[in-house]
N, CA and C atoms as a LAMMPS dump frame, in Angstrom:
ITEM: TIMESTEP
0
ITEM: NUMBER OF ATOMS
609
ITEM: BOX BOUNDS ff ff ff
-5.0000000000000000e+02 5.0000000000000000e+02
-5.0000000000000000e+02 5.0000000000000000e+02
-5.0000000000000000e+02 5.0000000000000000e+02
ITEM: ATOMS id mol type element x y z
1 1 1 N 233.042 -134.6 112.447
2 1 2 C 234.469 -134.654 112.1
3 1 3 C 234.945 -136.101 112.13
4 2 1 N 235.562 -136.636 111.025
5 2 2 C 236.119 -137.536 110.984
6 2 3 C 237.35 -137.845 111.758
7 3 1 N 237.656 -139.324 112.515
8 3 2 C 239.33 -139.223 113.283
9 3 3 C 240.3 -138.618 112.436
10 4 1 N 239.862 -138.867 110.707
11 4 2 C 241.091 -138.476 110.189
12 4 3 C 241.496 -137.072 109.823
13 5 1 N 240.45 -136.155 110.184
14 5 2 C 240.328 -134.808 110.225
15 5 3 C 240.519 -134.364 111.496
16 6 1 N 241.654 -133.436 110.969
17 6 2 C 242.307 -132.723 112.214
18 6 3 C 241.512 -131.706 112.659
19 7 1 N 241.282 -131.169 114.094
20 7 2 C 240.363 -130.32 114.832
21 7 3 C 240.7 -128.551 114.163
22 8 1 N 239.974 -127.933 113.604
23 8 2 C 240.106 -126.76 113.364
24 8 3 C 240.267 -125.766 114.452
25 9 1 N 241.001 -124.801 114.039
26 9 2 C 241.25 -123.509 115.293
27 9 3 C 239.923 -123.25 116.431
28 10 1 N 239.228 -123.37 115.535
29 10 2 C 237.392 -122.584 116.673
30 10 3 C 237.239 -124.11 117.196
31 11 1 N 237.568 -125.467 116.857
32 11 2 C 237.461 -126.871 117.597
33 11 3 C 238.28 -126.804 118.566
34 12 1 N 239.768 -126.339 118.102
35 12 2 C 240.789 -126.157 119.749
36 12 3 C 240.21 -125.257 120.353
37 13 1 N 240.303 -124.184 120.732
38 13 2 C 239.809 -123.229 121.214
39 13 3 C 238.589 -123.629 121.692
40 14 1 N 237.486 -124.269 121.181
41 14 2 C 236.127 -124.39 122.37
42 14 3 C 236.534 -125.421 123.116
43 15 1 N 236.969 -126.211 123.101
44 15 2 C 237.473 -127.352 124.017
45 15 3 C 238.259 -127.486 124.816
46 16 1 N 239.551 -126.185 125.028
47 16 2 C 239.586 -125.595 125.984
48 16 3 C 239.203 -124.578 126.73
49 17 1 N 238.238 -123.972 126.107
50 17 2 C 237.361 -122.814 127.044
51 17 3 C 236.493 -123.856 128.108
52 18 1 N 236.074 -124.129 127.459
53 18 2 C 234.92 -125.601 128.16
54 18 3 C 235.667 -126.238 129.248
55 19 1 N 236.564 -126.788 129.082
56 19 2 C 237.317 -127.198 130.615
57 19 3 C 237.697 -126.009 131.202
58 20 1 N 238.501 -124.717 131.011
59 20 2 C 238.72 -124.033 131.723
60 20 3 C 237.634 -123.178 132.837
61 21 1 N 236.447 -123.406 131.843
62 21 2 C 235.267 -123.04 132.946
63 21 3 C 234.679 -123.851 134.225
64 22 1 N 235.471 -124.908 134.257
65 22 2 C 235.543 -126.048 135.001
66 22 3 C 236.554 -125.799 135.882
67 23 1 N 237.959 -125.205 135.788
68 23 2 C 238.509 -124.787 137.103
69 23 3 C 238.086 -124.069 138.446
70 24 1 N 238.452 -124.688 139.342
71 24 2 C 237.743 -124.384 140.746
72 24 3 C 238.73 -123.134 140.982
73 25 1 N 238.424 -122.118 142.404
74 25 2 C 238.865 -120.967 142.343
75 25 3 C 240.341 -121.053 143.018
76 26 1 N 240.344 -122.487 143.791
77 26 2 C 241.799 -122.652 144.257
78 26 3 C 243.191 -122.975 143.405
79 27 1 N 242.204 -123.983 142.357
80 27 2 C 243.623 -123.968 141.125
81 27 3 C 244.172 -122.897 140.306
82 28 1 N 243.29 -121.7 140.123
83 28 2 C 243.145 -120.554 139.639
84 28 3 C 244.507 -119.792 140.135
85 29 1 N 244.145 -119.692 141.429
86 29 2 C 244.9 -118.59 142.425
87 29 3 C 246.474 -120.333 142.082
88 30 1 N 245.978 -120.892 142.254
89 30 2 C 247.551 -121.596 142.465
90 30 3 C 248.488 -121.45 140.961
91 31 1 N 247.053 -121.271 139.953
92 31 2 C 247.777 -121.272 138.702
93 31 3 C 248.576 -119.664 138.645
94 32 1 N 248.385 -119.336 138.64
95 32 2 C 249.076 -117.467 138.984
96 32 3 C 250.126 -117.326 139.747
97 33 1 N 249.928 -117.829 140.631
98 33 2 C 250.904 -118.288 141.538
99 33 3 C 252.377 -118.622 140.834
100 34 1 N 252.069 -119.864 140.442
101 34 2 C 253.34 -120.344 139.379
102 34 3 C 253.717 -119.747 138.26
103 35 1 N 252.784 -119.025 137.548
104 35 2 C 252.741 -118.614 136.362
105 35 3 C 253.591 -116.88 136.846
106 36 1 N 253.43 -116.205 138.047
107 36 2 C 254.299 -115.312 138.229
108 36 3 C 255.823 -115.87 138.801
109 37 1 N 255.975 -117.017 139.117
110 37 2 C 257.413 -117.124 139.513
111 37 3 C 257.881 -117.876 138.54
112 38 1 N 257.493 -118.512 137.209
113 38 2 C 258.211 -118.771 136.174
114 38 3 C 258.622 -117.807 135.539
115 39 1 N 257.295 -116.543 135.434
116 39 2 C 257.25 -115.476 134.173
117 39 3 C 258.668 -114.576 134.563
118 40 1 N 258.651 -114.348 135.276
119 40 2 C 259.629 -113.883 135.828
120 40 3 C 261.116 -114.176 135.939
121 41 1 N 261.178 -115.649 136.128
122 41 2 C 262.628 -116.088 136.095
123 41 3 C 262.756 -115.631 134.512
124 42 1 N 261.541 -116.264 134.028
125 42 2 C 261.951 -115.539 132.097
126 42 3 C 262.491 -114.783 131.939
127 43 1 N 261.59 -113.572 132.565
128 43 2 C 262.24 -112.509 132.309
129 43 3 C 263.319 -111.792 132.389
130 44 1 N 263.993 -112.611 133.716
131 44 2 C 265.217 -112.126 134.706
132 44 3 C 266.322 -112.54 133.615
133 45 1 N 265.982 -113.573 132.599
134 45 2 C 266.884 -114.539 132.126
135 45 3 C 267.238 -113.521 130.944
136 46 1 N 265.853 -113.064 130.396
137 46 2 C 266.468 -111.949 129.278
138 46 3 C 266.863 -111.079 129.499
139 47 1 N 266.217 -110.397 130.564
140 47 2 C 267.128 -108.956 130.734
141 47 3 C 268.417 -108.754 131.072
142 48 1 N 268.767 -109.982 132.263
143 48 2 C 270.461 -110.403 132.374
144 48 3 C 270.73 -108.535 133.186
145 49 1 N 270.177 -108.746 134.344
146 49 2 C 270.281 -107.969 134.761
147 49 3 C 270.234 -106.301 134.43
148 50 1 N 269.667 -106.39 133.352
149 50 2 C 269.951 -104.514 132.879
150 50 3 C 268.269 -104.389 133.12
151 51 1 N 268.19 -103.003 133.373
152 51 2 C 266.592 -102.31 133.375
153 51 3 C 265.877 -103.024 131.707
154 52 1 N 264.519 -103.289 131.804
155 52 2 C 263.617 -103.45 130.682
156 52 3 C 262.612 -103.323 131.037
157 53 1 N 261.434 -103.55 129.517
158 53 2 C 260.339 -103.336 129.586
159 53 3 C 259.893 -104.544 128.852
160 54 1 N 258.399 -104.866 129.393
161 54 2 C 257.628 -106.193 128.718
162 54 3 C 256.433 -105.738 128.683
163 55 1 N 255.943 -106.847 128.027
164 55 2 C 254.676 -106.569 127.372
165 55 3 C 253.888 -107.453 127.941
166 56 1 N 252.518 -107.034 128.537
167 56 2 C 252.071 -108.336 129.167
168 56 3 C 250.359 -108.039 129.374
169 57 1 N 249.376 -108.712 129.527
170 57 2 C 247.683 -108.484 129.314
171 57 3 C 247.281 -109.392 130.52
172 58 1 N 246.382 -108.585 131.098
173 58 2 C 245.492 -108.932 132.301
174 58 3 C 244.433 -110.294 131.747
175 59 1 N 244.645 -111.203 132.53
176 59 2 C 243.685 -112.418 132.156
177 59 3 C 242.862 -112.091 133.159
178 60 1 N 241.747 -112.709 132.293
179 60 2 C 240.066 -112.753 132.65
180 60 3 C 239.229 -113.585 133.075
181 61 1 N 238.414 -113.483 134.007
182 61 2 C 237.323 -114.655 133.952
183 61 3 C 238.167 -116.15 134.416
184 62 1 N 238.186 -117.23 133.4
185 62 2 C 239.234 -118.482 133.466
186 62 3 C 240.458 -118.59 132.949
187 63 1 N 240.807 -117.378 132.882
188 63 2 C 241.849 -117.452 131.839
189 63 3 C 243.26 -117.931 132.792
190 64 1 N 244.391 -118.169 132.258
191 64 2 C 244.988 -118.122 133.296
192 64 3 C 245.725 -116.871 133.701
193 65 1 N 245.866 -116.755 135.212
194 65 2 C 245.323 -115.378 135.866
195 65 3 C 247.25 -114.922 135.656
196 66 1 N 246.903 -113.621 135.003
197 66 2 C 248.323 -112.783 135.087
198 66 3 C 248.643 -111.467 136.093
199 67 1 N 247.738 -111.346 136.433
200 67 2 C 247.899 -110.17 137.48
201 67 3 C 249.332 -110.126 138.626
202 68 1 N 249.632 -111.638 139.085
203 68 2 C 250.367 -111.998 139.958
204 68 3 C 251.745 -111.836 139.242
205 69 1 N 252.031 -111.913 137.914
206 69 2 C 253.058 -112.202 136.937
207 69 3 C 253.264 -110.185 136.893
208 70 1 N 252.066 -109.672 136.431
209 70 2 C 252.118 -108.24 136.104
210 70 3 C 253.024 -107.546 137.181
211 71 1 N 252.2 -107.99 138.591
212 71 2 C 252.787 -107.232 139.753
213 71 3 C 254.314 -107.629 140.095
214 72 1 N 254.591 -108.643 139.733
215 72 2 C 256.467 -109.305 140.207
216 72 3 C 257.067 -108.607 139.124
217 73 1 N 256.724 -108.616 137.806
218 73 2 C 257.551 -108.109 136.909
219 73 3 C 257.93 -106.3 137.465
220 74 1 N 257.007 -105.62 137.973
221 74 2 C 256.796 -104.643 138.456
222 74 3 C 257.462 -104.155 139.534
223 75 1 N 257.432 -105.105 140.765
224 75 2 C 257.829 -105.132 141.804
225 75 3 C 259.86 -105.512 141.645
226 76 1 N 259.77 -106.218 140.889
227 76 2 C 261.477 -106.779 139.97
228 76 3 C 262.12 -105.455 139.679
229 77 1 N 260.73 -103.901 138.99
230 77 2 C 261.695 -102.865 138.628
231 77 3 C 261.692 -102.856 136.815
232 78 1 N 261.147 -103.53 136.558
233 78 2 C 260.489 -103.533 135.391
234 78 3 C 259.269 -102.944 134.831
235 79 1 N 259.425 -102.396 133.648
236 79 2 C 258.311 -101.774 133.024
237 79 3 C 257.48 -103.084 132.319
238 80 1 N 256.187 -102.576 132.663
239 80 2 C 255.297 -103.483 132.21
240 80 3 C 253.994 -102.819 131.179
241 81 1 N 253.937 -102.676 129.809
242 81 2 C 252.875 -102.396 129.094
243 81 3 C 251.91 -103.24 128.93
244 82 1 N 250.668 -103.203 129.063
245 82 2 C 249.66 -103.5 128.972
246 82 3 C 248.677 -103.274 127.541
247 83 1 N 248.161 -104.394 126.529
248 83 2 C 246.845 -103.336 125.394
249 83 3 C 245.485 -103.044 125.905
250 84 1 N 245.476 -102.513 125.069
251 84 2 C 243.905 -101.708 124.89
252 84 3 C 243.609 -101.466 123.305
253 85 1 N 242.715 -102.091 123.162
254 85 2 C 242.39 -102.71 122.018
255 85 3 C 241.433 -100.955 121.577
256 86 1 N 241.385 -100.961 120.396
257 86 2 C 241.272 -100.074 119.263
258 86 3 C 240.842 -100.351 118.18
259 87 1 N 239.566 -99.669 117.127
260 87 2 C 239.102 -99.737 115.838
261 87 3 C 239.936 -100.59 115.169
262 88 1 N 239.462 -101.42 114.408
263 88 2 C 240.212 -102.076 113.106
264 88 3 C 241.088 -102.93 113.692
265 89 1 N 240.624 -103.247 115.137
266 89 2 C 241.725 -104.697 115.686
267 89 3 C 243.187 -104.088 115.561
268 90 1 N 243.016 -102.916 115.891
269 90 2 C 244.902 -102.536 116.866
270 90 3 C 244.932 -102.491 117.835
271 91 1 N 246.071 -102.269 118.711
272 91 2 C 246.275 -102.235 119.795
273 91 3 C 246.905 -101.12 120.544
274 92 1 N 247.125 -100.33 121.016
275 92 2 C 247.798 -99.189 121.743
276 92 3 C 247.964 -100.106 123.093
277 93 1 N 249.249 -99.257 123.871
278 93 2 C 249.752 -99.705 125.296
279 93 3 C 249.574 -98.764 126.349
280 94 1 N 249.196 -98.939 127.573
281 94 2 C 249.305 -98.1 128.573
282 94 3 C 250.935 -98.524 129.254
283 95 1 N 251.456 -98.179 130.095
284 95 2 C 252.278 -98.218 130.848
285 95 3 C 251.917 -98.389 132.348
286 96 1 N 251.532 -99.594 132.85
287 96 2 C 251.399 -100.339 134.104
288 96 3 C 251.846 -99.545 134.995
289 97 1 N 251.149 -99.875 136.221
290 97 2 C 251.465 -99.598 138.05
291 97 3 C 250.804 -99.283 139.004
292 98 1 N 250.475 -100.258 140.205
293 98 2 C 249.791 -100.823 141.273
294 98 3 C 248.93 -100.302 141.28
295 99 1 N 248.727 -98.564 140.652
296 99 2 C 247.625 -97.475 141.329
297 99 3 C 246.392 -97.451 139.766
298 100 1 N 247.069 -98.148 138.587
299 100 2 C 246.422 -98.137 137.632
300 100 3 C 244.914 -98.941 138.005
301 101 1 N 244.126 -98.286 137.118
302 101 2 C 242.687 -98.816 137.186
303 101 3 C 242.371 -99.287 135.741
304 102 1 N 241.824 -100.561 136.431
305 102 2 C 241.071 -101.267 134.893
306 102 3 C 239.541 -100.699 134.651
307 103 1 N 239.529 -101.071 133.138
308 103 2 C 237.901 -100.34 132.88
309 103 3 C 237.525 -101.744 131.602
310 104 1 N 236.803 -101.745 131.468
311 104 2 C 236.05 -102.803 130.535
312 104 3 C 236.358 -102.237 129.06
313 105 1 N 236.612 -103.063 128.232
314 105 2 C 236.932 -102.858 127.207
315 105 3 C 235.576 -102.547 126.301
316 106 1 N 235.794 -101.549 125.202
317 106 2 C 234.472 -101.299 124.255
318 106 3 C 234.584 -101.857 123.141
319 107 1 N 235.408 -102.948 122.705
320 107 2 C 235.975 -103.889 121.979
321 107 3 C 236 -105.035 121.878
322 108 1 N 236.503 -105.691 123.048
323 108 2 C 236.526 -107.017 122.965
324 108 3 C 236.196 -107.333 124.768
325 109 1 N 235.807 -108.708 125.052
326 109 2 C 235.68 -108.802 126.54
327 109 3 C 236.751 -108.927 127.265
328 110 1 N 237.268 -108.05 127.542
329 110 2 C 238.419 -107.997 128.837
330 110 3 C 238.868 -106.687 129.19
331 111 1 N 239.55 -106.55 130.804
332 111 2 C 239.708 -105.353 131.192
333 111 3 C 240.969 -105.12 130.454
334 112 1 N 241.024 -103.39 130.728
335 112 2 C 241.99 -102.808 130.317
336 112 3 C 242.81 -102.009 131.19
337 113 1 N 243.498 -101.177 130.821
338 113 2 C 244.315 -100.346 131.433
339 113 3 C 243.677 -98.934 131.219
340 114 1 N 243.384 -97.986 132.409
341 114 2 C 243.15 -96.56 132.12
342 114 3 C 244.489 -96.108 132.052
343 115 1 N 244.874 -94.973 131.04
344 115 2 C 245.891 -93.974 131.149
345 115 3 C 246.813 -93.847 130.272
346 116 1 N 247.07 -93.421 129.5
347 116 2 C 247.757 -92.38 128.728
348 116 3 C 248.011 -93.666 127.533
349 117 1 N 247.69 -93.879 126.213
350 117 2 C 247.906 -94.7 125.384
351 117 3 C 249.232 -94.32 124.45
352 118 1 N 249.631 -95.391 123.877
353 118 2 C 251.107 -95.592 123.284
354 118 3 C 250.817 -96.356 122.201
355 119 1 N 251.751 -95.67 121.03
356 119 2 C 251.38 -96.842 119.733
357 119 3 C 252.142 -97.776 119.766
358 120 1 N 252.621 -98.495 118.464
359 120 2 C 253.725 -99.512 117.802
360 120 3 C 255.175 -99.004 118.564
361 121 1 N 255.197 -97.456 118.734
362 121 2 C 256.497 -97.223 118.85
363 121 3 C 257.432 -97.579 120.306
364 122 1 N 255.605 -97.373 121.625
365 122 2 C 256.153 -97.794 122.876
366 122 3 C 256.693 -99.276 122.681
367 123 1 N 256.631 -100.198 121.631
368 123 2 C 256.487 -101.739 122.44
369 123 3 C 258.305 -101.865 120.82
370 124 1 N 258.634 -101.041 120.502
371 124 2 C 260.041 -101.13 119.908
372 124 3 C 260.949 -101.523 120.255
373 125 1 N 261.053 -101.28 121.748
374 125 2 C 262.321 -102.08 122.328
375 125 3 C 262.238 -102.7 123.576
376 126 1 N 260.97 -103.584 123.754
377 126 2 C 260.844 -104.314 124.757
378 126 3 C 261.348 -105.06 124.602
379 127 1 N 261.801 -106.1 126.125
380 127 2 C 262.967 -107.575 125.787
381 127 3 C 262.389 -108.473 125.612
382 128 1 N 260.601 -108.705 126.253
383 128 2 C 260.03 -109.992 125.9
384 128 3 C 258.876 -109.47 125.819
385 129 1 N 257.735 -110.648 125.639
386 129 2 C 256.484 -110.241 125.135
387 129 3 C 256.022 -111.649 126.03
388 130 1 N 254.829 -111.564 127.078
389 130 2 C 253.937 -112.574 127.147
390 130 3 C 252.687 -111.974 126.591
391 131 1 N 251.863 -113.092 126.113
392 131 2 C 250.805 -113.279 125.293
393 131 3 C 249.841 -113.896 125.416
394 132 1 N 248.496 -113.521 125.333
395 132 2 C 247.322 -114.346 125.44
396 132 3 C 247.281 -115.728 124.648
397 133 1 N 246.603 -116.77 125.257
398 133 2 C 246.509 -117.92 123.95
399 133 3 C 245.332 -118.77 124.685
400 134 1 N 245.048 -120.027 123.819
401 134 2 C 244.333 -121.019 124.198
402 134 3 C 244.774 -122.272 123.893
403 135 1 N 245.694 -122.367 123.602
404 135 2 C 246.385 -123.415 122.788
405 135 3 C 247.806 -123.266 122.365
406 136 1 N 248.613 -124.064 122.473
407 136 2 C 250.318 -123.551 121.611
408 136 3 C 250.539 -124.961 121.237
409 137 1 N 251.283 -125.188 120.386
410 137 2 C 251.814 -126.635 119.864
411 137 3 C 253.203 -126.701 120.194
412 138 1 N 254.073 -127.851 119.861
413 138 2 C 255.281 -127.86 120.443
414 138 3 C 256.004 -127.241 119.16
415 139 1 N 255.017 -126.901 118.205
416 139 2 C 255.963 -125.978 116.732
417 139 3 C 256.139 -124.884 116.907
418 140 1 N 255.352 -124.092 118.678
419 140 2 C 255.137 -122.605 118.667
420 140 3 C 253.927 -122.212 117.486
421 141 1 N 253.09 -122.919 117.381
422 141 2 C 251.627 -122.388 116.669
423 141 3 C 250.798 -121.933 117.884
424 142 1 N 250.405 -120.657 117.591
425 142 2 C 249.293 -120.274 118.685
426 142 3 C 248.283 -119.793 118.528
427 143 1 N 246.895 -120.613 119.007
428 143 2 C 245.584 -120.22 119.032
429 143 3 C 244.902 -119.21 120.224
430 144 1 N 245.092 -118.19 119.837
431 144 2 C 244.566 -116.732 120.445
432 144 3 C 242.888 -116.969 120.818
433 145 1 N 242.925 -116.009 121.369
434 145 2 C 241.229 -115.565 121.791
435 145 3 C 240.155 -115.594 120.567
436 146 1 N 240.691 -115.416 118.608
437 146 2 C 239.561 -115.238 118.205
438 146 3 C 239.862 -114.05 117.712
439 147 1 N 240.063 -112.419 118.343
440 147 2 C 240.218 -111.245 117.933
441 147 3 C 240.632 -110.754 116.947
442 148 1 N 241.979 -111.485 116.503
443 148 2 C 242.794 -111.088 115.661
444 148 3 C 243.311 -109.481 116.186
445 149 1 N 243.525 -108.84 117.402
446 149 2 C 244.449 -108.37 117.354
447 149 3 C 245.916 -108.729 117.519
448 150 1 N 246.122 -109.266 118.09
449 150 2 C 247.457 -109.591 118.204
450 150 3 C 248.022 -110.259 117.012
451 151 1 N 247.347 -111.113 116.128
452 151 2 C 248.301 -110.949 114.798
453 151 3 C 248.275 -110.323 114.465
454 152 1 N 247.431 -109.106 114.153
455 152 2 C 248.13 -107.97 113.455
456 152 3 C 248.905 -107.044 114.075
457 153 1 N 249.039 -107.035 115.595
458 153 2 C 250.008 -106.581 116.197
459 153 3 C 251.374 -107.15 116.021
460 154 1 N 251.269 -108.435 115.879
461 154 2 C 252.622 -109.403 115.889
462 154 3 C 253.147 -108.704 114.308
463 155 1 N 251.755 -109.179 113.381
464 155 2 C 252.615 -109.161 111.806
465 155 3 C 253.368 -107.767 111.852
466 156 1 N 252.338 -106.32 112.278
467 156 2 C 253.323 -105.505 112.834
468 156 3 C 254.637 -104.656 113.069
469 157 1 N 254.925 -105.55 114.267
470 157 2 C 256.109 -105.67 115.11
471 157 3 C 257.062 -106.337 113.636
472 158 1 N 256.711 -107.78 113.031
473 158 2 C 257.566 -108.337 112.683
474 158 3 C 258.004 -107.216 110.972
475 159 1 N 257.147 -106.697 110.758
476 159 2 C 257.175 -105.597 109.591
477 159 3 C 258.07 -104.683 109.982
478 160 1 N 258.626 -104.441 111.445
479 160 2 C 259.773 -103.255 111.82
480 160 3 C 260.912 -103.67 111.731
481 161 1 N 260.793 -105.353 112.097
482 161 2 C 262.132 -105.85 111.675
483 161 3 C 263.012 -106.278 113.629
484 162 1 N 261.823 -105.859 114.168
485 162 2 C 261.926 -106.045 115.257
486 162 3 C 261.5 -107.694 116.242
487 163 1 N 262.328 -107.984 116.715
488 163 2 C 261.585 -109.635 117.243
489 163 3 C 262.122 -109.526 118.696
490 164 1 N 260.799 -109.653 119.486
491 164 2 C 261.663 -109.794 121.105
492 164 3 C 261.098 -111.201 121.223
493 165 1 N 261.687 -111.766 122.572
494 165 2 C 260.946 -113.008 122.71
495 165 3 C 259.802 -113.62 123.275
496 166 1 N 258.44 -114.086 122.524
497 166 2 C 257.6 -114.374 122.756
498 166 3 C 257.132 -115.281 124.238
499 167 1 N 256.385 -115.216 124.507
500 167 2 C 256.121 -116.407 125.328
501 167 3 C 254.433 -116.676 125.648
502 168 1 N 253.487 -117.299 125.253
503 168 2 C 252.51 -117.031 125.222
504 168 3 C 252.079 -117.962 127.044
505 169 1 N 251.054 -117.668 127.27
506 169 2 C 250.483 -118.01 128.812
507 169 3 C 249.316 -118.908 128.592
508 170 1 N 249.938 -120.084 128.922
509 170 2 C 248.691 -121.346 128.81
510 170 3 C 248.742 -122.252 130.335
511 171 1 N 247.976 -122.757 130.258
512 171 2 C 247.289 -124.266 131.119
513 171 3 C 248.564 -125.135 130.844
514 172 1 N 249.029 -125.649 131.767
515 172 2 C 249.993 -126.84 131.296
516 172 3 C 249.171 -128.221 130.063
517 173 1 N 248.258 -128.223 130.529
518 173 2 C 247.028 -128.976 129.734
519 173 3 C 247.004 -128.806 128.093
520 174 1 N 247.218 -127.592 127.949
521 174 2 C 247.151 -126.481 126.801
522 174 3 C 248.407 -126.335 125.681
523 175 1 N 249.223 -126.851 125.909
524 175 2 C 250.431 -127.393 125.377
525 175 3 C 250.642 -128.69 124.617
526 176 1 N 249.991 -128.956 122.776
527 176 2 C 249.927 -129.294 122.116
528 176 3 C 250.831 -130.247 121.985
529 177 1 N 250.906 -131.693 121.008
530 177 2 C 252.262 -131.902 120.451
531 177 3 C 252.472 -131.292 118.947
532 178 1 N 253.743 -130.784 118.676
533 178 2 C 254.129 -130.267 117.456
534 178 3 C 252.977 -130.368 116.243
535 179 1 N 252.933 -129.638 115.61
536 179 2 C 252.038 -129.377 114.502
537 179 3 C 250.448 -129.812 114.602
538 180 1 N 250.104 -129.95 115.173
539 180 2 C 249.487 -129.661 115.672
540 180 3 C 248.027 -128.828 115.44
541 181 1 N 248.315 -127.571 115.606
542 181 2 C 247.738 -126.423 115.292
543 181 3 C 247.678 -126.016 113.914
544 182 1 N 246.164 -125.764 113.04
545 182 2 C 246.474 -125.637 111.782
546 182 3 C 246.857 -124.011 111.69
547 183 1 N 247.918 -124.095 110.597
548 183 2 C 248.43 -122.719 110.584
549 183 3 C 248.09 -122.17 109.377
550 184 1 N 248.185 -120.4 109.516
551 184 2 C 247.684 -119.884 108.295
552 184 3 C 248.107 -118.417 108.207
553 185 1 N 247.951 -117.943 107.151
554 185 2 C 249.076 -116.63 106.474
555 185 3 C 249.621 -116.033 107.579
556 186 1 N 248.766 -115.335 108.196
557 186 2 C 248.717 -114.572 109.13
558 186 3 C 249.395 -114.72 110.795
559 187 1 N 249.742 -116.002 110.726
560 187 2 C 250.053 -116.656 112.225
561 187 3 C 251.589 -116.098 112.502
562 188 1 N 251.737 -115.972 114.015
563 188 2 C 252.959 -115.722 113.753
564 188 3 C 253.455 -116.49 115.434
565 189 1 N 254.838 -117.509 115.076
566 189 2 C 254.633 -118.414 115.901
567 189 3 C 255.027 -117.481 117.687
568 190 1 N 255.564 -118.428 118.729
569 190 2 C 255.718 -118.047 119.534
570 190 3 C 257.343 -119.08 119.496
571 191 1 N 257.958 -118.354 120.749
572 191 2 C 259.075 -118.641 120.877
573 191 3 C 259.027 -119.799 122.23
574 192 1 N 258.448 -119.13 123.471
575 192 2 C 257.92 -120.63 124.683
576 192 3 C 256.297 -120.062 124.96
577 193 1 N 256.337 -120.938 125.863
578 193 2 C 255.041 -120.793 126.399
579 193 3 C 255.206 -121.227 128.081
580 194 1 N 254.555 -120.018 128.863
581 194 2 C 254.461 -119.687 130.455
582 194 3 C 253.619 -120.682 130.882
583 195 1 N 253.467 -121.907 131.772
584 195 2 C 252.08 -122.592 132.278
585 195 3 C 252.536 -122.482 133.847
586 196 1 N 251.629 -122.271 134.817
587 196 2 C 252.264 -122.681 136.193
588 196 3 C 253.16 -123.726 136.247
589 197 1 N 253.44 -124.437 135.897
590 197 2 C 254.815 -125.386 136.398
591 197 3 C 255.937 -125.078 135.789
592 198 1 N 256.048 -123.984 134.768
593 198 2 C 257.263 -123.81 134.177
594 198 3 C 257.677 -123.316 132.819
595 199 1 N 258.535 -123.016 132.323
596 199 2 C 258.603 -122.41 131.132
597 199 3 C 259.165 -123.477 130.275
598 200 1 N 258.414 -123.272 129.133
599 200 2 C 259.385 -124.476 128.076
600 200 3 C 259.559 -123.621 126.684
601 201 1 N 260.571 -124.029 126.877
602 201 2 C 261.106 -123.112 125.477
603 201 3 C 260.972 -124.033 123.703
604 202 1 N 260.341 -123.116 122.698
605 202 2 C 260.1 -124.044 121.692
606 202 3 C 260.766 -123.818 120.652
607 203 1 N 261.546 -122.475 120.562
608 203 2 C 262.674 -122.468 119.631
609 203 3 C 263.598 -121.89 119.904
């Protein structure tokens, strides 16, 4: 690759997998840590006090860890859906809580949620959405896992006419400058992005 050639999606994306496999197990737990008491003020901020529901996915391996974010949103009194990935790169939702058991996905690598699945229609009137990523730019471009479910979950959602507010879950590290990220038909941006130190909002 030339300097004057910009890094392609599978170039971002391996180059932060590669350092993230490099986090030790204490920054991990500290990253979760933060990443549930930001996710949360988020959330507190949209719901503005009335009951809701969010949308939110168990990180894996190095990812940065959401479990801590899952359980506060939970513990707050909030509904929390979870995917489970499905034929042809869809997604169905379980409906979260403490006693739920994860099982390995037959799809893609990451756990899931056991128990009772939900289509397009459970995630209609949620107030926010956090989101897997590996990358976000300061334009709200976001480089996902690879799967392609979630754009076609996003394109979707945005086909109902429905938009809650995004927030995808990165590395403070992981936070691009603007444009950044090459974009394409299918992308659909994000609104902030969650890192342990804080939420920054991008549109």
């Amino acid at each position: 690759m030339s300097p004057e050639t910009p890094p392609s999606k599978d170039e971002i994306r391996s180059r932060h997998r590669k350092i993230r496999v490099g986090m030790q197990p204490g920054v991990l737990s500290a990253a979760g840590a933060g990443i549930a008491v930001h996710g949360l003020s988020w959330a507190d901020s949209i719901a503005a006090g009335r009951p809701a529901t969010f949308t939110a996915y168990l990180g894996v391996a190095f990812e940065p860890p959401t479990l801590p974010l899952i359980t506060a949103l939970f513990q707050a009194g909030y509904k929390v859906l979870l995917p489970v990935c499905e034929p042809d790169r869809a997604l169905s939702w379980v409906l979260w809580n403490p006693a739920t058991e994860f099982v390995r996905s037959r799809y893609a690598p990451i756990e899931e949620p056991a128990g009772e699945r939900h289509g397009l229609e459970a995630v209609g009137d949620v107030a926010g959405m956090f989101l897997p990523a590996t990358a976000v730019d300061g334009s709200g471009n976001r480089i996902g896992q690879g799967g392609g479910y979630y754009d076609k979950f996003l394109a979707a959602m945005d086909a109902t006419g429905v938009h809650a507010p995004r927030a995808a879950v990165i590395y403070d590290s992981e936070l691009l400058p603007a444009s950044s990220i090459p974009v394409e038909s299918f992308d659909r941006p994000v609104d902030a992005v969650l890192t342990p130190s804080g939420v920054v909002q991008l549109t």
